[in-house]
Steps between C-alpha positions, in 0.01 A plus 500: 500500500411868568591658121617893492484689166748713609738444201294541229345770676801693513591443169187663455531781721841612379477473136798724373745264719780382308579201455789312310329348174783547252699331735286181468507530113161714460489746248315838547202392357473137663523664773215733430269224384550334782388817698181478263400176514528506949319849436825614770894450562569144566623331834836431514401114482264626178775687346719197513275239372429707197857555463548097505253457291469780236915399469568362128577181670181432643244715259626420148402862447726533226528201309052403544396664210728302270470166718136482383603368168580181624107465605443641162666250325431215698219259328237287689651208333887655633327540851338191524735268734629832730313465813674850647668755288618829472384723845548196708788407705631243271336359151348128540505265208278157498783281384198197516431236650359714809883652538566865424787668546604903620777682381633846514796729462620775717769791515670551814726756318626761718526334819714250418700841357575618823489157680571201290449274731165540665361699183539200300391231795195681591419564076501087537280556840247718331436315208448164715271692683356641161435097411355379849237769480351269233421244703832329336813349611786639387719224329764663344689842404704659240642816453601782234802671553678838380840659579716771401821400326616156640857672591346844667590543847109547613457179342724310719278664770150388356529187342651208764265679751213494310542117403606447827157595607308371255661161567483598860091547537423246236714195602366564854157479388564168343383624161714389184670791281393350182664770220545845422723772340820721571557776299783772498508851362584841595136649495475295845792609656270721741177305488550129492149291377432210771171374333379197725242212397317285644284215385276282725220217501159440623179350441259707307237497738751635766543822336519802754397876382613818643143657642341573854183390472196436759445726785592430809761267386835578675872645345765283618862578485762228555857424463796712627471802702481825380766700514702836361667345174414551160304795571494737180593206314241514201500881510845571607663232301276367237360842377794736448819535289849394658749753538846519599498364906181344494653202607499609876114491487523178731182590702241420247691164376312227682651172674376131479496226691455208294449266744226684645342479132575140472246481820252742347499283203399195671218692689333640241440186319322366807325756498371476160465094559284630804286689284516845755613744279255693325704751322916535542796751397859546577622735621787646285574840360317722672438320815156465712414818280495330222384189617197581713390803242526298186245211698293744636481667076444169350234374746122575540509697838720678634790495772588587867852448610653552845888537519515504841456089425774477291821292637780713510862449533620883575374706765253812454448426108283823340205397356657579137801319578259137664346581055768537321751260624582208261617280792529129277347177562145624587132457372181621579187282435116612528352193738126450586425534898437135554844356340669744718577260751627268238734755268637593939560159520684417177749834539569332873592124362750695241597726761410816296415808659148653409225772595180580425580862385124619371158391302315537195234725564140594307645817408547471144919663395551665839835386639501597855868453732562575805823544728479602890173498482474769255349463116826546312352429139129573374488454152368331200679225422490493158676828455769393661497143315452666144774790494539765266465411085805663310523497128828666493643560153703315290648554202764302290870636548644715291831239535282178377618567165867550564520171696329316240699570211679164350813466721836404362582151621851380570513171300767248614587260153820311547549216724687632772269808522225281490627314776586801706205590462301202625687525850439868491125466548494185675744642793296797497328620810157470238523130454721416729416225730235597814604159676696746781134645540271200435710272753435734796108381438391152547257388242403191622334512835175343494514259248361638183730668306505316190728772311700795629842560471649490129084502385327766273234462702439411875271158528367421779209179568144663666316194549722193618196219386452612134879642461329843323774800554566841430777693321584803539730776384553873492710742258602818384755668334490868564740585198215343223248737671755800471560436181074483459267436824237334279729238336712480823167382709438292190820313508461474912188324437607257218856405696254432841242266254798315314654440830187327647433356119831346460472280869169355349266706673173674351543911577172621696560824652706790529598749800714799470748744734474811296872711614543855370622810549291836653168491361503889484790434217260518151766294343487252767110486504522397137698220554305372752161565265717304237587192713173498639323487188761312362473194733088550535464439133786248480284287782238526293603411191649148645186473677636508850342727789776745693332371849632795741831682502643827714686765378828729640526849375770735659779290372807706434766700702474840432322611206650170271250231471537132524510288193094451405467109664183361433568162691237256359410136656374228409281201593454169347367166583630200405306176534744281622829617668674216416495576127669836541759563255839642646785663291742253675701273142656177572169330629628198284755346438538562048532797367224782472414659220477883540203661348422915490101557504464908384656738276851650528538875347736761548331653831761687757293789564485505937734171454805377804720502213411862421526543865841348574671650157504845583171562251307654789091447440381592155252341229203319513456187713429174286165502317265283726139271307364360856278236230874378485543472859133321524614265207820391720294429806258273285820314384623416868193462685467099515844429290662219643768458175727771668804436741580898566330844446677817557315826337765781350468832671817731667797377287332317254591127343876543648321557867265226483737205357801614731251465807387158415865397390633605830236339685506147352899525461444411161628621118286704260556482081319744350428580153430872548395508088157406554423724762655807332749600200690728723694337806442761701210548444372160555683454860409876679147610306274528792194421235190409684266179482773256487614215673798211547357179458650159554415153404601114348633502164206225473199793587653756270319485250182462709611818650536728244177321339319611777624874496433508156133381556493813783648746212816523733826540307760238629842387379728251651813662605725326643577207706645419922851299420761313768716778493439736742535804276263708341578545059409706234668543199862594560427555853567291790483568865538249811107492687753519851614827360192609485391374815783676687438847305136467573469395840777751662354798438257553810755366737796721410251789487300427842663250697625655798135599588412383847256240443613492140660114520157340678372213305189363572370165341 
């Protein structure tokens, strides 16, 4: 190939041109840098690379400086069983037993804004992606959701397409939807959160790194074709506030093809069983930019790409276009010359298109591309890998104060306001049921989904001989981190670890999807410093590494800010699936005695009955001791005297024994004395580190013996009766009555979506 340096050298001779960086999300003084650091203008190719990759998205620019703390705070002893962590494309966790596992969580936030359907399936896409750069399979999803009010017309819009293509991509794939969360409130209305995880498996010695390494050894790009979609999508999309119309910015949403993925899948894990792969990354927000520059920074050499190489599925593609488009279901793998032949052979049996698009060269940072037979890019790669550093101020808001000043709290007393009450909140788009979302997802395929539906936690079994599994859950409530950011991440943190504690399962890691509002707000800034210090020192305390995580700044419509949503997961390991503990009563065929592990006080600070009574979002979320939460996973982990477990979160005690009521078709007595001296009180507190237990009348005392060996306050409550009604007092209300207030919510609201009614199982 004859190579020109006509392009850079015009970008050298004409210096003063101008070219459109604000456009692309520069500012003035990116832009300037970048003019330092080439020692000239940039290429158009340049300019757009840097763009991609100096975006918020990509860089972290804003939110680096405070992500350090987690490194800060992790301890050898914390670090010890995380094979990958944080800068990697997914963390790694040695579960034992030569298994480790990857997980991750991702925002796909503003694409699935202006196109719910393919922003949320290709969020699934790129975290799958995220997990088979690991060398892993993927075995399962979840997903975090967040919506304007359930009854806004944009709503209507968003939500059934969204689910629709979350179900869409991920049934598809074959992978089980094993959990998540759908929240509603008006800070959304313009920016809806779709937060998509992903957890898979793999041996530990088939862990795969992100690196180009070895010279001579060749860049291969397979999967789809490139084409013109998604383009701007990190910079465009993920890196800039919403306003009014940015819904038409369909361009720079991209679109999946699951089945292509499925494919992809299959072929990189012969691959890795081949042992050709030297180094491997997806390709994802940013593109081949990203991709190939982000190899060529973390290797020992550095790179030479040629675009003209690149499979292409539109005609006369720019160099910048061939970088920055996020076309899905694609890799790009760093192969020595003499498996070649065999990594060409593999991509033929699967029927995947691939191209050798470049090498690693001798020449240590320089990232070389060329298009036409021109050098496009010459530049060091880790300038464009690294990004700017921003310590943008923060301060704490003036209206912190205000909004935590003890809120007057509508207190229902008699009976009939009780009652009222009760199918108030559990009719309530907040606790509603999510079975019109959930049963447009299968969660079975494959064979190992041990828990899912109706389960705190999502189990699933990793190792079919030995029976070890995994469970896994993710929360946040961005009203408690309103309220405070520290004590909201906190509270996300403890909710995630009871939900894994409470199947049986040992917490053992932590990941994170960090959504905010414009970093270049000081008031949001703080409440991302909060959270992030929050959870960072919450991890440590319970002695649990945060493995990896991603954050999403630029979440609000105009200049109005999301709710602060520090969405926290977590991983456990449970020896033997088989012993997981579900929240599922009437497992025999007596009675069961009802049992309430935790403390009950007179927390409604952030609460759904707060929420759903008119009292707006004021107070302090409950007071959270994470010893308390570590105390409640000792008591589970290896208890076999326990029938049910359901922890107490949105809704409190009244949420947790309706939902197993309803689900076993059974009654509920309950002698709501012991758990509080005020009615109220003890059926809607929200108070943290608690949990419905339930058990023979023959292991009660056995049970409470052993909670009181742990120092965990426990009190039987209550009992499941024949009568198919739940008491209390003077109140009585049919569990049917219930069940028909709870479960039509979602349909009235959403069911003539198109696609809406599909039921996969």
């Amino acid at each position: 190939m004859t190579v020109h340096n006509d392009t850079v050298a015009a970008a050298q001779a004409a210096p003063e041109q101008a070219q459109p960086y604000a456009e692309l999300g520069l500012k003035d003084d990116e832009y300037a840098r970048i003019k330092e650091i080439l020692g000239r203008r940039p290429t158009d190719a340049e300019l757009t690379v840097y763009s991609v990759m100096w975006s918020e998205h990509c860089s972290y620019k804003s939110s680096k400086v405070h992500l350090r703390y987690f490194g800060e705070t992790t301890t050898p002893e914390m670090a010890e069983k995380i094979l990958a962590g944080i800068g990697e494309n997914a963390g790694v966790v040695d579960i034992g037993g030569g298994d480790a596992v990857t997980f991750r969580v991702e925002s796909h936030n503003h694409p699935s804004f202006v196109e719910p359907y393919q922003g949320a399936a290709t969020g699934i896409g790129g975290i799958v992606r995220d997990i088979m750069a690991m060398g892993a399979r993927p075995i399962a999803v979840m997903d975090q959701l967040r919506f304007g009010p359930a009854d806004a017309p944009d709503t209507s819009r968003v939500l059934p397409g969204v689910v629709h293509g979350i179900g869409g991509y991920g049934n598809s794939l074959g992978l089980p939807n094993i959990g998540g969360e759908t929240v509603f409130d008006e800070s959304y209305a313009g920016n809806p959160l779709v937060n998509a995880l992903c957890v898979g498996t793999l041996k530990v010695e088939d862990l795969k790194l992100a690196f180009a390494s070895g010279t001579g050894n060749k860049v291969m790009l397979f999967g789809s074709r490139t084409g013109l979609d998604g383009i701007g999508g990190v910079s465009v999309l993920g890196s800039a506030s919403f306003e009014e119309g940015e819904e038409r910015k369909l361009p720079a949403v991209q679109v999946g093809d699951p089945f292509a993925e499925k494919v992809l899948i299959e072929c990189c894990l012969e691959l890795y069983q081949a042992g050709v792969v030297v180094g491997i990354q997806d390709l994802g927000g940013g593109g081949l930019a990203c991709a190939t520059s982000e190899l060529a920074a973390a290797g020992d050499g550095g790179m030479r790409v040629n675009l003209d190489n690149v499979p292409l599925r539109a005609e006369n593609m720019s160099a910048a276009e061939i970088l920055a488009s996020e076309s899905q279901e694609r890799m790009c793998a760093v192969v020595t010359p003499e498996n070649v032949g065999k990594f060409l052979e593999i991509c033929a049996k699967w029927e995947v298109t691939v191209a050798e698009i470049g090498e690693v060269t001798d020449e240590k940072d320089r990232y070389l591309v060329y298009h036409n037979g021109e050098v496009v890019i010459d530049a060091p790669a880790s300038t464009i890998d690294e990004g700017p550093v921003y310590e943008r101020p923060f301060a704490r808001p003036q209206w912190q104060d205000e909004i935590q000043a003890t809120p007057e709290v509508s207190r229902p007393s008699e009976p009939a306001e009780i009652k009222q009450a009760l199918f108030d909140m559990v009719s309530s788009p907040a606790l509603c049921s999510r079975d019109f979302i959930t049963e447009q997802f299968d969660r079975y395929v494959r064979g190992n989904t041990i828990k899912a539906k109706y389960s705190d936690a999502g189990v699933l079994r990793i190792n079919e001989e030995t029976n070890r599994g995994v469970a896994i859950s993710a929360d946040a409530s961005g009203r408690y981190a309103k309220l405070d950011p520290s004590t909201g991440a906190r509270l996300a943190l403890a909710e995630a670890y009871r939900n894994v504690a409470v199947t049986g399962a040992r917490p053992v890691a932590v990941t994170n999807c960090l959504n905010f509002g414009s970093p270049e707000n000081t008031d949001v800034m703080w409440q991302f410093r909060e959270a992030v210090h929050g959870l960072a020192d919450g991890a440590k305390e319970m002695g649990i590494p945060v493995s990896g995580g991603n954050v999403s700044f630029y979440n609000q419509t105009g200049d109005e800010p999301i709710l602060p949503t520090p969405v926290v997961g977590v991983l456990g390991v449970i020896e033997d699936v088989h012993q997981a503990i579900g929240h599922d009563l009437g497992s025999v065929d007596e009675a069961e005695k009802l049992i309430l592990l935790g403390t009950t006080r007179d927390e409604f600070g952030g609460s759904i009955w707060q929420q759903i009574s008119g009292g707006g979002l004021q107070g302090m979320p409950p007071q959270i001791d994470l010893a308390d939460e570590m105390k409640l996973a000792d008591f589970f982990i290896g208890n076999t005297e326990l029938t049910a477990a359901h922890d107490l979160s949105e809704g409190g005690l009244a949420q947790a024994v309706i939902e197993m009521a309803i689900r076993a078709d059974r009654g509920v007595e309950l002698d709501l004395d012991k758990v509080n001296e005020d009615q109220f009180t003890a059926l809607f507190s929200e108070s943290a580190s608690r949990v419905l237990v339930a058990t023979t009348a023959d292991k009660v005392e056995a049970v409470l013996a052993h909670a009181a060996e742990l120092g965990v306050p426990a009190a039987e409550i209550g009992s499941t009766t024949e009568q198919t009604e739940l008491k209390f007092g003077e109140v009585s209300v049919q569990v049917a009555e219930l069940r028909e207030a709870w479960q039509n919510t979602l349909p009235e609201l959403f069911g003539h979506a198109v696609g809406a009614n599909a039921v996969v199982e």
